[in-house]
Every structure is written in C-alpha cells, then in structure tokens.
Residue, then its C-alpha position, 0 to 999 in steps of 0.5 A: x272593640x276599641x271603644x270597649x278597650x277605652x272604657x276599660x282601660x279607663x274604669x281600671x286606671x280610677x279604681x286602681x287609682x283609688x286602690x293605691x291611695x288607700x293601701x299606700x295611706x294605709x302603709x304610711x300610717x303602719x310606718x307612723x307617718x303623719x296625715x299632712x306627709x301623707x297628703x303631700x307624697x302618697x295622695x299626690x303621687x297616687x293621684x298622678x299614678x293614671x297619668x304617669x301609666x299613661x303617658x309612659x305607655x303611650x311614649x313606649x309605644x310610639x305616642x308621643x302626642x298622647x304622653x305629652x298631651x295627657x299631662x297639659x291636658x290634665x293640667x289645664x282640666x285640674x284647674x278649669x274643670x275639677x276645681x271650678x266644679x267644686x267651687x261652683x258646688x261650695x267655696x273653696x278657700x285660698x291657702x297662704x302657702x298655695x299662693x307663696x310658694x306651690x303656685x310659684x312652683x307651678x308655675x316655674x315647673x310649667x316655663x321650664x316645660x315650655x321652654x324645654x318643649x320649644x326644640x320639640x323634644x323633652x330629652x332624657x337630661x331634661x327630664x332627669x332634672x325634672x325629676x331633681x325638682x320633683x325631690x325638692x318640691x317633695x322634700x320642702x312640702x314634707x318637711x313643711x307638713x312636719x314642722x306644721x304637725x309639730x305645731x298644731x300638734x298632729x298625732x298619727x293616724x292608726x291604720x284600718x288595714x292590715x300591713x300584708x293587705x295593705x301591700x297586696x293593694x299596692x301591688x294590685x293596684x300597680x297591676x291595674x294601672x298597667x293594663x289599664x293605661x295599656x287598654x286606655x292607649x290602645x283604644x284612644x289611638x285607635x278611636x282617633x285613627x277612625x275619626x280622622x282626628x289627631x292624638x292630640x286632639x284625643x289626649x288633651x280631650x278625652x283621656x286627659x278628663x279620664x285620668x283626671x276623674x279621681x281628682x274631680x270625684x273626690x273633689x265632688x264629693x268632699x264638696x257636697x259634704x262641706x269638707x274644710x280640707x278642700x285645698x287649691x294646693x291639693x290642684x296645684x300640687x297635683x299639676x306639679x307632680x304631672x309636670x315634674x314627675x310624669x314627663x320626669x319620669x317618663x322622658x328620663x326612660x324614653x325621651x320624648x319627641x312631638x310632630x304636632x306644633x300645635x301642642x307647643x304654640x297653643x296647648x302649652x301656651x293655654x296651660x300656663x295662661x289658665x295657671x296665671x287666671x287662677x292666681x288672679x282669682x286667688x287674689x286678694x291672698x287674704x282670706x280669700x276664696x274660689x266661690x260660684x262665680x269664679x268657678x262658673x267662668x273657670x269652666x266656660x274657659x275650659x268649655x271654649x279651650x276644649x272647642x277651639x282644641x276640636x276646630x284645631x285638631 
C-alpha cells in the first residue's frame, strides 16, 4: 500500500506542478505581464511548488530529515542530474548573468544554509530572513527582466486560456500538491521504516529525484528539440528558490529541527561542493557552454554522491 501511496503521491505532485505553471502563465499573460517576469516568478515558484508541499508536510508531520533533505537533495540533483542530462543531450550555453549574479546568490543562499544549520535547527528568525532574501532575489530578477524586455522590445504574450479557467487551474492544482505531497510523505516514511534506512536517506534519494521531475522532463524535452532557451539560470534559479523559499517558508510556520548529522557534515557540505564545480565548468564565462563531456561527469558525480548517500545511511 505504501508503495502505491508513493507513487501517487509522486504522479500527482508533477501533474499538478504542471497545472500550476500553466494556469499561473496563463494568469500573468491576462494581467499583461511579460514572458521573461513570467519565467523568473511564476515558472520558478511552480516549479518549486513540489518541494515547498513536501517538505512542509513532512515538517508538520514530524519529518524534519525528509523537509530538510528533499531540498539539498533537489539541489544537488538540479544540477548534477537534470542539467548534466541535458547537456549531455545538447550544449547548454552559460549566461553573463547566471554567473555575476544567480550563482553568487546561490551561493550565498546555500552558506547561510549551512551556517544556520550548524546548531541543527532552522528557527522561525532564520527563516523569516530567508523569506526577506527571497523578495530581493525576486525583486532585482523582475526588474532585470523588465529593463531587458524594454530593451530588446518584448511584447506580452496574449493568453490561450480563459481567465476563470485559468483560476480553477491554479486552485486544482493547489489541491493536488496538497494530497500529493501528503500521500508522497507517507509512503517514503513508511518505505524507509520497512527497509531499515534513514529518512535521509529517502529524501535525499528518491523523493528529492521525484520533486525534481519537472525540471528534468521539461529540460529533456526542450533539449531534444534544440530549444535556445535552455538557461543555467532557470537550475540556479530553481535551487535559489528551494533554499530560500521552501525552507523559508516552511521553518518561518514550524521551525525545523535534524537528528541526523550526516545532513550537516556531508549532505550540506556536497550541496555546495557540486554549486562550486559547476561555476568551474561555466568557466570561461565568455561564450561559454555545459557541453557532453562536462555533463557526463556531472552525472557520475551525482552517481557516486547517491552511492556514498546509501553506504552512509
């Protein structure tokens, strides 16, 4: 039953993820906002929606190992999973910006998780501040996105769905995430209890790569067609929003305490080692690109990382 419950649980928090891009898109483009705000507050937070459900039900419920391993776990998988895949399918070219400024603010988002995880809790004052980065971070994207539309131009796309249906989207979608992060939770507690292994060792694993799905079918998919708009900083964007705006929110409603050392001394640690390689394999930041090779090596590094995750746990 559990594993039917995971399953589920998983199936709906995708779909529903995809319901809420669309009708949330959809929404913007009826309140004429532009493609490129779109891409950096809509997309972004819909994309993020999986995690956030999750690991605030799993924090609610008494799972603090699978709030706080869900989100490094998706991190680390944003980048060594979903984007050395799509590299591996088609070159994925390195943006200025991504490198001056979402890296850098990854990056910063990613030692302040550390730094507030070293007492093994992430309080409620903790959070609230992450929540205050996330509105910077949301604010300068937007009004970088506006000051590049003015300049190249951008008109508004006009929407393909009706503003009421575009509403009941959103609000079914919200439904599903909730029963779908609730089933998801479930299962991989009960899963981890069976097998004798930790909920760390779940989160990191298996729910992390499950929350992270959207991310990698979209990628795949604009990949195989050869889409230019395959952007880094649509990865780095994403793991900015799981720092800041899933353990944000989640610890500013119920702070969140760890049993598990290992979430600190190894699983943080590789977190932020895999963010440092992959500005290495931006470099040089001129015209630059993830091609095959990087991206094959990114995913052996996720290979062994899940290995050692399983002998750890």
């Amino acid at each position: 039953m559990e594993y039917l419950k995971l399953i589920i649980g998983l199936a709906v928090l995708v779909y529903s993820g995809h319901l809420l891009v669309k009708g949330g898109v959809s929404l913007s483009r009826h309140f004429k906002v532009s493609t490129l705000v779109i891409g950096v507050t809509v997309i972004s937070f819909g994309t993020s929606a999986p995690e956030l459900i999750v690991s605030l039900q799993a924090a609610l419920q008494g799972y603090p190992a699978i709030a706080i391993g869900n989100v490094i776990g998706s991190n680390i998988s944003n980048i060594a999973l979903v984007l050395a895949f799509t590299a591996i399918i088609f070159p994925v070219a390195v943006s200025r910006n991504s490198a001056i400024f979402d890296w850098p603010f990854m990056m910063v988002a990613s030692i302040l998780f550390y730094i507030f995880l070293l007492d093994m809790n992430i309080v409620r004052v903790e959070g609230i501040l992450f929540f205050l980065l996330l509105i910077v971070y949301i604010l300068w994207s937007v009004l970088s996105s506006r000051k590049t539309m003015k300049r190249d131009q951008t008109e508004v796309l006009p929407p393909t769905i009706g503003l009421f249906p575009s509403i009941l989207l959103v609000v079914a979608a919200g439904a599903g995430l909730a029963f779908g992060s609730n089933w998801l939770v479930d299962g991989a507690a009960t899963i981890a209890e069976n097998f004798g292994v930790s909920e760390r060792t779940i989160s990191i694993t298996l729910i992390a790569f499950g929350t992270s799905v959207p991310e990698l079918a979209t990628s795949a998919i604009a990949a195989f067609k050869k889409e230019a708009d395959i952007s880094i900083g649509n990865i780095i964007g994403s793991n900015i929003f799981n720092i800041l705006a899933v353990i944000g929110i989640t610890s500013t409603i119920t702070p969140i305490s760890i049993q598990d050392p290992l979430i600190l001394s190894f699983d943080t640690l590789w977190m932020i080692g895999i963010s440092i390689l992959l500005f290495l394999f931006m470099l040089p930041l001129k015209r630059s690109k993830i091609g095959r090779i990087k991206g094959i090596l990114l995913l052996l590094v996720y290979v062994y990382y899940v290995l050692q995750v399983f002998a750890t746990g």
